[in-house]
Every structure is written in C-alpha cells, then in structure tokens.
N, C-alpha and C positions, 0 to 999 in steps of 0.2 A: 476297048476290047470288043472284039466282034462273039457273038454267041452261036453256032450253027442251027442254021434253021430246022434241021430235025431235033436238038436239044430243046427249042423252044418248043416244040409243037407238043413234042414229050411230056415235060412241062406240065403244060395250058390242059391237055388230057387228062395228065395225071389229078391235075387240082379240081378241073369239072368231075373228075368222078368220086372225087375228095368228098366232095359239095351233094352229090346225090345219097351219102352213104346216110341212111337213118338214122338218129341219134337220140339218144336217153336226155332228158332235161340238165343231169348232171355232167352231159359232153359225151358219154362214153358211146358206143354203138349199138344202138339197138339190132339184137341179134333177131334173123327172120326162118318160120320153121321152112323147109324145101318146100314142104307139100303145099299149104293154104298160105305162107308168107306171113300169117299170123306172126303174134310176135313168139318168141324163143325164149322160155322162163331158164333163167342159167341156174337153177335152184333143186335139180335133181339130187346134188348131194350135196346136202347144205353144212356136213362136217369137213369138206374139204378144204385144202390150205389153198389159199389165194395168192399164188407167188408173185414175185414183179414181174415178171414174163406174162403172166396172166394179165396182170393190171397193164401193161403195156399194151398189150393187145389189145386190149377193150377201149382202148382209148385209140389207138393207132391205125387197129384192121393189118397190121402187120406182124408176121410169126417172127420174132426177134430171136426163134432158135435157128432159123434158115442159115444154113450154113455151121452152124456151132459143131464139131465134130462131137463131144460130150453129148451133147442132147439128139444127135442125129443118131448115135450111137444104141442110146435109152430109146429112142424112137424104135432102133430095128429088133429091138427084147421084145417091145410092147406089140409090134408088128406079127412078128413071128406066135405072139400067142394068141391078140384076139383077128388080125387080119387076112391071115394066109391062106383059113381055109377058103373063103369067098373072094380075094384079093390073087392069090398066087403070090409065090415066095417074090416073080418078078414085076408083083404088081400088073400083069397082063389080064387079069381078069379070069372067071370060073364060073361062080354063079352071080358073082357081086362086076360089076364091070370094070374094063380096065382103065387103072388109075396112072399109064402112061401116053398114052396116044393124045390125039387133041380131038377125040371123041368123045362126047361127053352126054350122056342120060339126064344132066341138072347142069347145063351152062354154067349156073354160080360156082360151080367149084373151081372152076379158072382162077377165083380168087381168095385170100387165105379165108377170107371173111365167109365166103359160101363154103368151101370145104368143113370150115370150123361147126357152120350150122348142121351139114348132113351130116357129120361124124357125132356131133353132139347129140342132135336132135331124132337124126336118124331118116328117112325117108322109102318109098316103096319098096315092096319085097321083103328080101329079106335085113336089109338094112335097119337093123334096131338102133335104138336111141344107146351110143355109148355114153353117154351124160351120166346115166344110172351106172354105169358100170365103173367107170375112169376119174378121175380126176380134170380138170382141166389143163393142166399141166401137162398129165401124160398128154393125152389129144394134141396141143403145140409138137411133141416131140415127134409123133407118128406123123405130125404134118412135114416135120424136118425133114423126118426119114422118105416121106413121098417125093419130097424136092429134088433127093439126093436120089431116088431111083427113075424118076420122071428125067435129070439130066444122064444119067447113066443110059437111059434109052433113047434122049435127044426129042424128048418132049417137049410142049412146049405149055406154059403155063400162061 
C-alpha cells in the first residue's frame, strides 16, 4: 500500500510539533501564559469540575468538543454572554480582534492549545483572564463555537 506524499509529510509535522509541545512531568501540557510564556497556573478556580473533555485536552492539546454540535451549541450561550461585546456576534472583531480571518495579534491561537491559553489566561488589553470567571469546560465549548464560526467565514485555523 502506497501512502501519498502529502499524508506523510502531514504526518511527520504533525508529530514534530507533537514533540515541541511543553509538558508537565505527569505527561499532561504545560499550559504557557500569551504575554511572558511563563507557565499558566490552571488553578483560578480550583472548585471547578474537571470533566473528561478537560482531562483529554490537557493530555492531547486537542478540543475534543470540535465539531460536537451539543457543545458547540453551549459554546454559542456562553459566546453570546461573555464574548460579543469585544468579539462581535460574527466573531469579526470590535475592540477585542477578529477571531475569524488568519490574522492574528498572538500566532498561538492558530492552535487549540494557544487559544485555550489566551482565553484562559487572558492577554493584553482588554482580554481578561476567563480562568476566574468560567470553568474549564465552558472555555472547550467557546473554543467549539469559534471553530464553527471561523469555518462559517472560511477561516482558516
């Protein structure tokens, strides 16, 4: 069986970038803050529920709601309340920049893994740390819901 040469190359990228991604002693991803790259304390709110989706992620660096219509769904509630007014309803940006184009203020958010950090951690401006605010779970959903408005504009991630 022959493999196509752009599968493989795909691949071989995908796993070097595997291999760069920072990691906790316990395997999982050391989360990095945008601003100094320091590390990302995920302990803002240390009553929250830690669901499988969460623990997936921290192991994977992938949003395993991507695509889920339930959770992309919860993604567009949580949207609508803490992201619209700096985001826009079409995610084109306001005061907060737009979260569809392939324009990007923080490169990292190209990936779930950067995204995860600025949402969380928060970054310049007006971009507060939703860590304190959200859950970790919600933040996966909002990320859903960006996937789903970033393909609806033909974004590219």
């Amino acid at each position: 069986m022959r493999i196509p040469l752009g599968i493989l190359a795909a691949a071989f990228a995908a796993a070097a970038l595997a291999q760069d991604i920072p990691r906790n002693p316990d395997g999982t991803i050391q989360f990095r803050h945008a601003l100094d790259n320091g590390p990302l304390e995920l302990e803002f709110r240390p009553q929250q529920a830690i669901t499988d989706a969460v623990r997936s992620f921290h192991r994977t660096g992938e949003n395993p709601y991507r695509g889920d219509q339930v959770a992309t769904q919860a993604g567009r509630s949580l949207w609508a309340q803490w992201c619209v007014s700096c985001h826009m309803p079409d995610g084109t940006g306001r005061i907060g920049p737009s979260l569809v184009d392939d324009q990007y203020a923080y490169p990292r958010v190209r990936s779930d893994i950067g995204l995860f950090e600025v949402i969380y951690g928060g970054a310049a401006g007006a971009m507060q740390a939703f860590g304190r605010r959200m859950d970790q779970d919600q933040i996966l959903k909002i990320m859903a819901y960006i996937d789903r408005l970033r393909e609806q504009r033909g974004g590219a991630r």
